[in-house]
C-alpha positions in Angstrom: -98.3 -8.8 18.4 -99.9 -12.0 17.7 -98.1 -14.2 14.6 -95.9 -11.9 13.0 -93.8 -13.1 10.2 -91.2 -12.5 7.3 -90.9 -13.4 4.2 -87.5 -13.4 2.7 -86.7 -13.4 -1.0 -82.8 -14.8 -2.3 -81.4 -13.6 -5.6 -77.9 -14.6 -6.0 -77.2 -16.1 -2.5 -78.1 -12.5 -0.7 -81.3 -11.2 0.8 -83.5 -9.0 -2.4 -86.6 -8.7 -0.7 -88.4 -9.0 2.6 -92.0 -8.9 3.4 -93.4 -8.8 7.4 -97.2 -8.9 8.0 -98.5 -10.4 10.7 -102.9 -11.3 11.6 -105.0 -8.8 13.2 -108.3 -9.0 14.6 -110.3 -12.1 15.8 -113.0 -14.9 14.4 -115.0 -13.3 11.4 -112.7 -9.8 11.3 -109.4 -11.5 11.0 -107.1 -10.4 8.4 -103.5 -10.2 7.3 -101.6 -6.6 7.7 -98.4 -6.3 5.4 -96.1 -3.6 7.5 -93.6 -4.0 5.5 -92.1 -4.7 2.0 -88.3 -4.0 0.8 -87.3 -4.5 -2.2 -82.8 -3.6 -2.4 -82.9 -1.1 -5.3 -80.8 -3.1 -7.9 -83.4 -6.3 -7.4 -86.5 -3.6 -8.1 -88.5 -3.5 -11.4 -87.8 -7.5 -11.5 -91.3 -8.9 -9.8 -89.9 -9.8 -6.5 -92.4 -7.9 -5.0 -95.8 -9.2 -6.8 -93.7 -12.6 -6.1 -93.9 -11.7 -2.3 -97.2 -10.9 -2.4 -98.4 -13.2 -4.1 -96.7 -15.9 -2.1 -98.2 -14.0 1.1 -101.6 -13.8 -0.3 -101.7 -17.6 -0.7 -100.8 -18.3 2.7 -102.7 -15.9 4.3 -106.3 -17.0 2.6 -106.0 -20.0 4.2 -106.8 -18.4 7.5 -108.4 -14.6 6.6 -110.8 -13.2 4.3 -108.9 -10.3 3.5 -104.9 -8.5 3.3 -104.2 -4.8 4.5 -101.4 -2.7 3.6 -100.4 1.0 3.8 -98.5 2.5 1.1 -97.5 6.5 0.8 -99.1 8.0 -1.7 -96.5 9.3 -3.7 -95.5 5.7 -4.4 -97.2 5.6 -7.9 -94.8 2.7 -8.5 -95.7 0.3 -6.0 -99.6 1.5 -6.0 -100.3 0.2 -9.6 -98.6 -3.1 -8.8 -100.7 -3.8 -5.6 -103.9 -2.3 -8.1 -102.8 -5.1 -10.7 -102.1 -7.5 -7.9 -105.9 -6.8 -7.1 -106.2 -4.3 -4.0 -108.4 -2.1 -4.3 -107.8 1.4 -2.5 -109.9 1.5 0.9 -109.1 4.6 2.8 -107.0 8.0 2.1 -105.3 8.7 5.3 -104.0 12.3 4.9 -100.2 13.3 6.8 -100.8 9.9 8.5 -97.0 9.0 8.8 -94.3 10.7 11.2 -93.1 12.8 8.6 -96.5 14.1 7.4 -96.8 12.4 4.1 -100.2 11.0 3.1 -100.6 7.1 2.8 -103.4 5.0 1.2 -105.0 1.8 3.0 -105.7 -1.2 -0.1 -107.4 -4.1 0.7 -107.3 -7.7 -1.0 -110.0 -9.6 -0.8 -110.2 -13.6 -1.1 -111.1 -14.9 -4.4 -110.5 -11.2 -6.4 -107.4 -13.4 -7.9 -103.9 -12.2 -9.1 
């Protein structure tokens, strides 16, 4: 895996969040890929994740054109904040995860703001 790395959020001197993406491809077809994002239930509903996306995003576009992420479908929660955030939905991926649950690829593109 080439430059994989996490972001850690603090709230009240213990870990509330943690994003890990890391870049894929090469040249031209680089982009970021977030493979994960945790939020500890009693930190959720606060921003913490839009504030670790956000954060990532900012980074990232200094190097890629574009940021990946899967998210399982049923997640209606965390699919209208990355939709706000401005992904846009890329790709249904039908019982794409280990336990046969349907995810969605969403794409950010530079310059399509926050």
């Amino acid at each position: 895996l080439r430059d994989v790395t996490g972001l850690f959020i603090y709230c009240d001197d213990e870990v509330a969040g943690f994003l890990g993406h890391q870049e894929r491809g090469r040249g031209r077809e680089a982009y970021g890929y977030v493979w994960e994002i945790a939020i500890l239930e009693k930190f959720r509903r606060r921003g913490i994740g839009s504030h670790l996306i956000q954060s990532l995003i900012s980074v990232e576009y200094r190097k890629v054109q574009e940021v990946h992420l899967t998210v399982i479908a049923e997640n209606s929660n965390a699919i209208r904040t990355y939709l706000r955030l401005g992904f846009v939905i890329k790709k249904w991926m039908p019982d794409s995860t280990a336990d046969g649950r349907s995810s969605l690829l969403m794409v950010h593109k530079k310059n399509k703001g926050f």
